[in-house]
N, CA, C and O of each residue as an XYZ file, in Angstrom:
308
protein
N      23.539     91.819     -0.395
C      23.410     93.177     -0.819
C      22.786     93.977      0.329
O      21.847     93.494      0.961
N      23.230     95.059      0.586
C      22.702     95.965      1.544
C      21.967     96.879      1.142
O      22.181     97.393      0.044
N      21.057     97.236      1.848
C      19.618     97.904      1.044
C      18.689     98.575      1.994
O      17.878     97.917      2.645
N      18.814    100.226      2.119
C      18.222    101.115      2.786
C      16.879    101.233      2.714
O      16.481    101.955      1.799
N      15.902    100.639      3.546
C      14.458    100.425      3.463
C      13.612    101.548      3.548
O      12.807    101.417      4.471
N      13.483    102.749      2.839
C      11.698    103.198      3.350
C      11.500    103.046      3.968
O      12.013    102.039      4.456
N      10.508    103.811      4.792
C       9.590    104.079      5.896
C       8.633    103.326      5.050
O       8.530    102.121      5.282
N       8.016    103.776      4.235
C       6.832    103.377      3.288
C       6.864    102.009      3.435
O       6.059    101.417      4.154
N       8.049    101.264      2.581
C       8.434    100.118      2.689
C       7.897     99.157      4.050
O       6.995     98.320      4.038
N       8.399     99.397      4.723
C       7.939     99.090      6.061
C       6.337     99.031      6.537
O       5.674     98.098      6.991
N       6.009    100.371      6.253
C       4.667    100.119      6.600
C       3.886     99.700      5.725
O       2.845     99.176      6.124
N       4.176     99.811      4.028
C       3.215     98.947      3.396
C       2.941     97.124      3.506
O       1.960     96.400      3.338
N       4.267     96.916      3.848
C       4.935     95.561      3.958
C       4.007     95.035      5.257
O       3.648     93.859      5.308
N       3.631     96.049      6.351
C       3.295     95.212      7.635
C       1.739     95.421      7.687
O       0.975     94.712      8.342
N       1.345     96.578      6.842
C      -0.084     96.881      7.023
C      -1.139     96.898      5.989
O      -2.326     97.168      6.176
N      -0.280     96.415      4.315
C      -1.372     96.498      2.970
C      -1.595     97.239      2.837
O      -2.578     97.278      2.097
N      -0.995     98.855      3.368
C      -2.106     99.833      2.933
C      -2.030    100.052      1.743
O      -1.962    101.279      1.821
N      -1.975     99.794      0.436
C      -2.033     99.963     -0.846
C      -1.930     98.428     -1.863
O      -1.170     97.536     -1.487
N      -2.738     98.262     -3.104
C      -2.986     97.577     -3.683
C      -1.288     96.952     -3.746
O      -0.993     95.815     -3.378
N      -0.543     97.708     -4.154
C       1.156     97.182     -4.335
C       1.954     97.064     -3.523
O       3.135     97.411     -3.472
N       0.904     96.236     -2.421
C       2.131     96.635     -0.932
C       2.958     94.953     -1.035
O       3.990     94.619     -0.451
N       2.141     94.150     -1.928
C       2.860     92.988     -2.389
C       4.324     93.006     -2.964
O       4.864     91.946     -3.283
N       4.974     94.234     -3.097
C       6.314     94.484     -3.498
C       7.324     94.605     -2.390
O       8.374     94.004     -2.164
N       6.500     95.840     -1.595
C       7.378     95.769      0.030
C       7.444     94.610      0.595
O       8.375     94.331      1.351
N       6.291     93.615      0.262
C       6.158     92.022      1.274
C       7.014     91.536      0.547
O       7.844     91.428      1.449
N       7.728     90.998     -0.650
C       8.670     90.514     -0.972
C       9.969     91.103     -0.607
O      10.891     90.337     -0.327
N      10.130     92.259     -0.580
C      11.585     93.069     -0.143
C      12.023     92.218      1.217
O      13.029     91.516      1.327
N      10.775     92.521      2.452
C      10.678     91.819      3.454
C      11.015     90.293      3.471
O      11.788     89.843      4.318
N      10.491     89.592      2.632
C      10.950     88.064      2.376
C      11.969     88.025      1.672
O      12.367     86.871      1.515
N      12.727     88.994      1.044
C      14.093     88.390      0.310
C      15.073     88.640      1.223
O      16.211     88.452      0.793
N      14.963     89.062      2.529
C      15.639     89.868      3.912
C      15.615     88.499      4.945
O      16.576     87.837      5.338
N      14.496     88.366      5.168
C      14.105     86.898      5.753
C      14.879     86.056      4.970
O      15.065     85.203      5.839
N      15.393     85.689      4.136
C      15.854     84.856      3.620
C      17.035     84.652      3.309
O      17.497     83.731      2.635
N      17.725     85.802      3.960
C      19.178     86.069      3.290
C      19.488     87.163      1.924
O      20.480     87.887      1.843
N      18.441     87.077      0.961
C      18.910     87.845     -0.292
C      19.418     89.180     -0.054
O      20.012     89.821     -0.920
N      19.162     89.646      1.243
C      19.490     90.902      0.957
C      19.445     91.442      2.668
O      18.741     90.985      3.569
N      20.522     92.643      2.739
C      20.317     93.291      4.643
C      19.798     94.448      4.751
O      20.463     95.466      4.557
N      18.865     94.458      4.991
C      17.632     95.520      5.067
C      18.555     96.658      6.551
O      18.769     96.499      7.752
N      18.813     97.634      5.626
C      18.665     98.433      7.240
C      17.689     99.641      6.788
O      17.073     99.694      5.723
N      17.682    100.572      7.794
C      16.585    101.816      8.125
C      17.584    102.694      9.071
O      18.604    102.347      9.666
N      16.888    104.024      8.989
C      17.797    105.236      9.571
C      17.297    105.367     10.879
O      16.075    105.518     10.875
N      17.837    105.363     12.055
C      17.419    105.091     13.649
C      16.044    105.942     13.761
O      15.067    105.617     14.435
N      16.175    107.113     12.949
C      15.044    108.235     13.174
C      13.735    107.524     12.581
O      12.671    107.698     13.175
N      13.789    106.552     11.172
C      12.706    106.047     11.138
C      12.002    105.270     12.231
O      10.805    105.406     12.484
N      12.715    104.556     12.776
C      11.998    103.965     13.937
C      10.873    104.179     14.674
O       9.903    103.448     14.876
N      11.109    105.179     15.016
C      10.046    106.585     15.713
C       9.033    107.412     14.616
O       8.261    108.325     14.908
N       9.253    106.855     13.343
C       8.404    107.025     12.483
C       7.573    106.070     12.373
O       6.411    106.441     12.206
N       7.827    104.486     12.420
C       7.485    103.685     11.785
C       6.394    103.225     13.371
O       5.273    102.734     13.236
N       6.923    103.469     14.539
C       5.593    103.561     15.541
C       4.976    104.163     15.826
O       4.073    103.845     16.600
N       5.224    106.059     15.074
C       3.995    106.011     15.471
C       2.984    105.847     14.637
O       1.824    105.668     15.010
N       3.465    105.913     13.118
C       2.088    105.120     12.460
C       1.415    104.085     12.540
O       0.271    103.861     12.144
N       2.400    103.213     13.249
C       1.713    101.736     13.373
C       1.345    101.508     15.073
O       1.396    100.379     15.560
N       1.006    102.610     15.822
C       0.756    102.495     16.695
C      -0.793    102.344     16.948
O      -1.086    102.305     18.143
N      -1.817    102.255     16.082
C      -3.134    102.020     15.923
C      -3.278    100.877     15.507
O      -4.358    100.299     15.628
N      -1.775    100.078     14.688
C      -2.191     98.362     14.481
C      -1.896     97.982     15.966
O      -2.833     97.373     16.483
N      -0.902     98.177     16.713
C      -0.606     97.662     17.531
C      -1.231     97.629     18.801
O      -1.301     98.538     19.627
N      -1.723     96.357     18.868
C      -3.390     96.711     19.389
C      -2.932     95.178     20.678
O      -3.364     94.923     21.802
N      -2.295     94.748     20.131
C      -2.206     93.105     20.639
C      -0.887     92.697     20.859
O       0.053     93.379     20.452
N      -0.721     91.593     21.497
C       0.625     91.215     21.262
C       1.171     90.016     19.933
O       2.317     89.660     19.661
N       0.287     89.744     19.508
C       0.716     89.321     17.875
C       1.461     90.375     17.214
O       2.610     90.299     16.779
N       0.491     91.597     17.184
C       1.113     92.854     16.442
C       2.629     93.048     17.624
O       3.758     92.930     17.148
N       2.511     93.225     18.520
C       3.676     93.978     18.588
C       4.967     93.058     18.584
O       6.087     93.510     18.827
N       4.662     91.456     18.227
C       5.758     90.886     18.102
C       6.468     90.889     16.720
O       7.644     90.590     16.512
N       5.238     91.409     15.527
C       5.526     91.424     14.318
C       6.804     92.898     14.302
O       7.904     93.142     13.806
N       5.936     93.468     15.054
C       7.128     94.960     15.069
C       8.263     94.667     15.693
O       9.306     95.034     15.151
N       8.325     93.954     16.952
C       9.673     93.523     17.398
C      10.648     92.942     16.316
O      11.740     93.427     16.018
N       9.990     91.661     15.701
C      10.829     91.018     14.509
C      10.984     92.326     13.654
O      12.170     92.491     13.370
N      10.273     93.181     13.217
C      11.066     93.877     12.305
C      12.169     94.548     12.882
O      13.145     94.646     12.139
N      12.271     95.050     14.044
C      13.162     95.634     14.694
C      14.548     94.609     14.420
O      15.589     94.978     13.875
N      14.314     93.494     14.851
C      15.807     92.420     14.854
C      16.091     92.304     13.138
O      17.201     92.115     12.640
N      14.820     92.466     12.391
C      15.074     92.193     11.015
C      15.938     93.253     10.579
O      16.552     92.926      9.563
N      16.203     94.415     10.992
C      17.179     95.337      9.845
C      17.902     95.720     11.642
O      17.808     96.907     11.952
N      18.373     95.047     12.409
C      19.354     94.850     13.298
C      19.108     95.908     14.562
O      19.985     96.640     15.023
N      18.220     95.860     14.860
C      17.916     97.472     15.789
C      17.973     96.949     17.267
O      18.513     97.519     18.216
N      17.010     95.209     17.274
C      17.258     94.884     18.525
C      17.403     93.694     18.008
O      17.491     93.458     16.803
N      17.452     92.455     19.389
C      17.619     91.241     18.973
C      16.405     90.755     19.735
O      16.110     91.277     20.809
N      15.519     89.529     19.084
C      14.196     88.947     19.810
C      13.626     88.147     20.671
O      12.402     88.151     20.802
């Protein structure tokens, strides 16, 4: 199934910011897994760093953002 991700989505999924971000983390794992092909609109992209440009502090973090990038097909890792 193909399935247009939120911005929100995304960043609740990578950063907890809300008690129910345990919903976006499953969206994320049913993607990882096959259940489903996560894409996003190119313009989010540039949304989604620069909010998360205050996690991205390290290179742990910015490999998590890379994988999301290959995860809804933007780059490969």
């Amino acid at each position: 199934m193909k399935v247009l991700f939120d911005t929100n989505v995304i960043l609740d999924a990578l950063t907890n910011r809300y008690d129910d971000s345990h919903y976006s983390e499953r969206l994320i794992q049913y993607a990882l897994i096959g259940k489903l092909q996560p894409y996003i609109l190119s313009s989010q992209m540039t949304d989604i760093y620069y909010c998360l440009r205050k996690y991205i502090k390290n290179e742990d973090e910015k490999r998590k953002f890379i994988n999301l990038l290959a995860l809804v097909g933007s780059v490969k890792p």
